[in-house]
N, C-alpha and C positions, 0 to 999 in steps of 0.2 A: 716582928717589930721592923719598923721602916722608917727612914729621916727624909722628912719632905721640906720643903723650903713654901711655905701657901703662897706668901708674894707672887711664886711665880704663875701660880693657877690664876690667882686675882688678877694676872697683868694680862694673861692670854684672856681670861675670859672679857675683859672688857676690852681689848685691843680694834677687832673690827668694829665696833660701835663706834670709839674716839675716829678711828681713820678714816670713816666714811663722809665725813664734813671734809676732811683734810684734804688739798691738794697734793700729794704725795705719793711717789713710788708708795703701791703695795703688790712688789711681787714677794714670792715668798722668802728669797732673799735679803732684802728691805724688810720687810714685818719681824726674820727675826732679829736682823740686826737692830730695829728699833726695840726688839722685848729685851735683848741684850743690854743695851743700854739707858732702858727706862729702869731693870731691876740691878746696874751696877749704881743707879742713884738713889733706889729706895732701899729701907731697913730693912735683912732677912726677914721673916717670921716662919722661924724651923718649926716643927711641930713632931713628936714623935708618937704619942698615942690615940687613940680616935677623939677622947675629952680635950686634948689640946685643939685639935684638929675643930671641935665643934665650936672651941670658945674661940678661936679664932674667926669662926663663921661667921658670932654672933659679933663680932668687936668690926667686922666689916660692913657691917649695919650705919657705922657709925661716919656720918659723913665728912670728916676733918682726912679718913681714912680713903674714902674713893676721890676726894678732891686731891689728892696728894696724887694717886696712880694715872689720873687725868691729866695733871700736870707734867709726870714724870714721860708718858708717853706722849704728848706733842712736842716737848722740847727735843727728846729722843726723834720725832719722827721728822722735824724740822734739822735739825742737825746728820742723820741720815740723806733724807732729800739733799741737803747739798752736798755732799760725801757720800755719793754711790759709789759702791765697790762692785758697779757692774756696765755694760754699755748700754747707751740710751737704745732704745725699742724702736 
């Protein structure tokens, strides 16, 4: 048995797609300080056995759910960009 958090899978896996329009630090640094703070603004979604794990797959179908992870990662990656925690390149 294992305790996963899927939010966080869902935020990586759509992460480089959102950034790539973005003007925005993506070093690896920045990318995870914006997954850091796109998933301190979205709701857990723990899951402990494979059936949760699935119905949560299918509940990400649902687009009220990827507009929300969309949103949570540009504000995140806008507020990152002007609060780098690293020196300019």
């Amino acid at each position: 048995m294992f305790l996963k958090n899927y939010m966080e899978e869902a935020v990586k896996g759509m992460l480089d797609n959102v950034l790539k329009d973005l003007d925005v630090c993506k070093c690896d640094r920045c990318k995870l300080d914006i997954m850091a703070l796109a998933l301190n603004n979205l709701p857990p979604k723990y899951t402990v056995t494979e059936i949760g794990e699935l119905y949560l797959r299918t509940n990400e179908l649902q687009q009220q759910f990827e507009v929300d992870i969309v949103s949570a990662i540009i504000n995140a990656a806008q507020y990152v960009n002007k609060h780098r925690r690293h020196e300019e390149a």
